[in-house]
N, C-alpha and C positions, 0 to 999 in steps of 0.2 A: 495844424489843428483840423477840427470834421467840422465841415458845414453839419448847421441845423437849421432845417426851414421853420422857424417858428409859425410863420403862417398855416404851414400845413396842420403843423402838430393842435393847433387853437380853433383851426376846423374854420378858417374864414380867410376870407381874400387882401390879396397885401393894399385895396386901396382902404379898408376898413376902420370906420371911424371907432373912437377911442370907446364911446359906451358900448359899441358892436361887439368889440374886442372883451370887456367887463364881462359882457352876459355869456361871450362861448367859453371865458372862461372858468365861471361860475357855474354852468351846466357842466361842463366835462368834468371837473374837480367834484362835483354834487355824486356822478358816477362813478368815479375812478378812486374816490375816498376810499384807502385801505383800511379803515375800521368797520365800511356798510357798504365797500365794494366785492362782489366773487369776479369781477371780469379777471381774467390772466393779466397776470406783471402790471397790478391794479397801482404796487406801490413804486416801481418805477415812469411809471406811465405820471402819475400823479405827481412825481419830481419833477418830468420831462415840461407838464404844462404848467409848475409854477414859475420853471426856467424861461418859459417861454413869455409868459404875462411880464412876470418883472423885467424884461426886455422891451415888448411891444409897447405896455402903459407909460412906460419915461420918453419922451419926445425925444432928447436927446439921444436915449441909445439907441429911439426906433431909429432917428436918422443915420445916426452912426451903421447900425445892423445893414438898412436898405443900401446905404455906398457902396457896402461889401460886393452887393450884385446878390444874383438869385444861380446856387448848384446844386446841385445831385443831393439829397440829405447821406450824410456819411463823407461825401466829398471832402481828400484831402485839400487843403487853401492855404495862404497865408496872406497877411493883409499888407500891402505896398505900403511904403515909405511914404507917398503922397497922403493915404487916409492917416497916417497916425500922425505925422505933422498937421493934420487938417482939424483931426478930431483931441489933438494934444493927448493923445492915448500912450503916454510914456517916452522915453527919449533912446532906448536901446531899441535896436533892431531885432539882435540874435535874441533877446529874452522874448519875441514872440514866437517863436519854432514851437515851440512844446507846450503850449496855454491853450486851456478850453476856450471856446469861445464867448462862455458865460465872463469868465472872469478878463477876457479882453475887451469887453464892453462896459466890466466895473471901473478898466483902468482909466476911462475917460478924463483926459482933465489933469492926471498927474502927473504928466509932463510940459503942462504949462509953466511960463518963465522960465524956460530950463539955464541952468547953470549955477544955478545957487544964491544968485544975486535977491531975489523977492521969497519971502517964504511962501509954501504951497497954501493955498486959499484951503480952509475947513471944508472936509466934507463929511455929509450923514452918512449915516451905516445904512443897508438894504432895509425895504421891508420887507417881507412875508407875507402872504394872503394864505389859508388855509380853512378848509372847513370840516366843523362839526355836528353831526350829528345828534340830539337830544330827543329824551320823548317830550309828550305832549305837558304831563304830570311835571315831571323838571322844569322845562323851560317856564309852568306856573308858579310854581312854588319857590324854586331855585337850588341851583345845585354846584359841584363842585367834583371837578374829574382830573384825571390825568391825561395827557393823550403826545403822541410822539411826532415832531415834524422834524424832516426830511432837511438837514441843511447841507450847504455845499462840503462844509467841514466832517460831515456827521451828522447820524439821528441827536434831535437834541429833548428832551423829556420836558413839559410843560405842566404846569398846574392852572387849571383856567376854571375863575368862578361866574356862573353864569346867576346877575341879580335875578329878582324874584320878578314875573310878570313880561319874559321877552317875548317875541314875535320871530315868524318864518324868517329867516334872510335877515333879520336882525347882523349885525358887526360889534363887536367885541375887538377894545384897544387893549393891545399889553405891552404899555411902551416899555421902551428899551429895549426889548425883549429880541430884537429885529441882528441885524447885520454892525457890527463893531464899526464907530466913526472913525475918521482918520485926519491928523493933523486939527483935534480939536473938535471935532464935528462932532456932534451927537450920535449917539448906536440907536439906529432906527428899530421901528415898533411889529410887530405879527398883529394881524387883524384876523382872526377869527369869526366866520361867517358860520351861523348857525341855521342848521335845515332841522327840522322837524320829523320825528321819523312818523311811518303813518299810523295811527291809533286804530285799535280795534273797534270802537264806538264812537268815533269822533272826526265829525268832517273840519276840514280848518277851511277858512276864507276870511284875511287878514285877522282880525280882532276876534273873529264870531267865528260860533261853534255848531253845528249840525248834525241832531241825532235822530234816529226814526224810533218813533213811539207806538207803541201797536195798544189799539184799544174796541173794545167790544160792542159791537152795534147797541146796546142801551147806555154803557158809558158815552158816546160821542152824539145819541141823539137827548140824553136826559142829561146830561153834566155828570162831572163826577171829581174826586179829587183824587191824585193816583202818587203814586212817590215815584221821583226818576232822580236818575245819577247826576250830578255835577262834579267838577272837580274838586270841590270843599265838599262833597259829603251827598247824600240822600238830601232831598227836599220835595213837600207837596208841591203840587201844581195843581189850579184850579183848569178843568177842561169845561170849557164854555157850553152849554147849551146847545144842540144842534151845529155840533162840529163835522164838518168835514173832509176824506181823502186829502189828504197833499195840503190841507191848514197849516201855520205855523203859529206855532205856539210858544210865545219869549217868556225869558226868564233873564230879566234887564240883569247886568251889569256880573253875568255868570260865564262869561268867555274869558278870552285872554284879556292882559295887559296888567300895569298898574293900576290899584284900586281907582285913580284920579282918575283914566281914562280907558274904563275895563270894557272888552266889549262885550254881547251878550250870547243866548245859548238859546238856540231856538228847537226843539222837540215838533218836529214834522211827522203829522197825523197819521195815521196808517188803521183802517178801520178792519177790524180780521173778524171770522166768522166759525165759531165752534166747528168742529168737523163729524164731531160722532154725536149725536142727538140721542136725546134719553125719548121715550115714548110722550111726555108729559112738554117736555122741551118742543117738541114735535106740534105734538097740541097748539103750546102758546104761539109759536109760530104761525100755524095754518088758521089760526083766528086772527092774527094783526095782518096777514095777510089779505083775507076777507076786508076786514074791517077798515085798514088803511086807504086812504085815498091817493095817496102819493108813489108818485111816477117818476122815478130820478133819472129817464129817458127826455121827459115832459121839461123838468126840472133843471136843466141844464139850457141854461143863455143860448140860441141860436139854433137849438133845436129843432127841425122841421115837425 
């Protein structure tokens, strides 16, 4: 069989603790998603680093993997007589000539008790980690898609409902759904990590939402009420009284989540200035000019 340096392929070092290992592979998968990835051989690549997670995150097979030693990635190998007695990785020899490595690492274990004398202890089926991508409007409202993950056996076709009110990086169980048990064991589950794709008006920051609101030097210094977007629909906003530049302005319980724990949607000020003036326009201007006493040089905390 071909060595694979799983370390390499996960982009982190073989002393690398377990939540280390979570986040590189949560970043490379967020990229290499063959549904919002264009990188080349996005969706082999994307195989390669769930092979390589499902490896690294089981303590067992990390142990297992690390005995093997560290070679050449592609390197032809075969695993001595000592590791598979050691790691009870099945009881034939010659049936590991020809095994990926992925699935000599599944064998763990099913050559314990050998001889027939004790039955083989249950074991769960794999899981799967895979991530999706949703927009912003979906993951509030909730939705329901299709989408294809990569098993060893084959592409396998999924229906995955996302409830109403999820978050960035949110996880999604679809038990059973995972790798067939064996000798009794439960068929493990695919967890679906859902990423957010980026919204054209809409900043994410966990729960809350952030959008620039442009308004007109006598709306921001006399109040005014203005209609802005949320994800339920248009709604007034009261603009306070002498508002200013870079203000935030909320709009409780208008962001993500669950109505119980929704966060909210804040409209950050942005004060804009006509650009082509009418003669008259001009006028009122050059009188509040005169007439103004205010110096927003002066006016500014710390100001020499």
């Amino acid at each position: 069989m071909k060595y694979k340096d799983y370390y390499s392929i996960l982009e982190v070092p073989r002393d690398a603790q377990p939540e280390a290992i979570k986040k590189a592979y949560r970043r490379l998968a967020r990229k290499y998603h063959p549904d919002v990835s264009k990188e080349p051989e996005a969706e082999a690549r994307f195989k390669e680093l769930g092979e390589a997670y499902e490896t690294l995150k089981d303590e067992e097979k990390r142990a297992a993997y690390d005995a093997l030693g560290q070679r050449r990635p592609g390197e032809e190998f075969s695993a001595p007589p000592d590791w598979r007695e050691h790691f009870h990785a099945g009881a034939a020899g010659a049936a590991f000539e020809d095994i990926d490595l992925a699935d000599l690492l599944d064998a763990l274990g099913r050559g314990r008790h050998g001889g027939g004398h004790r039955a083989a202890r249950p074991r769960p089926g794999r899981d799967f980690d895979v991530t999706a991508a949703i927009s912003l409007r979906d993951a509030q409202r909730g939705t329901t898609f299709e989408m294809t993950v990569q098993r060893p056996e084959g592409p396998q076709t999924l229906q995955v409902t996302v409830p109403p009110g999820v978050t960035d990086g949110q996880k999604l169980r679809l038990r059973g759904r995972g790798g067939k048990g064996s000798n009794g064991g439960a068929d493990g589950d695919i967890y679906v990590h859902l990423q957010l794709l980026p919204d054209p008006h809409y900043r994410v920051t966990g729960k809350d939402l952030f959008f620039d609101l442009a308004l007109a030097p006598w709306e921001a210094a006399l109040g005014a009420e203005v209609r802005v977007p949320t994800l339920d629909g248009e709604v007034l906003l009261k603009v306070p009284e002498g508002t200013h530049s870079g203000q935030k302005l909320r709009l409780r319980g208008r962001g993500l989540g669950p109505p119980s724990s929704r966060g909210d949607l804040y409209a950050i000020a942005h004060i804009d200035v006509p650009r082509d003036l009418s003669a008259r326009e001009r006028e009122l201007f050059e009188a509040l000019a005169k007439e103004s006493r205010f110096d927003p040089r002066m006016a500014k905390e710390g100001q020499p």
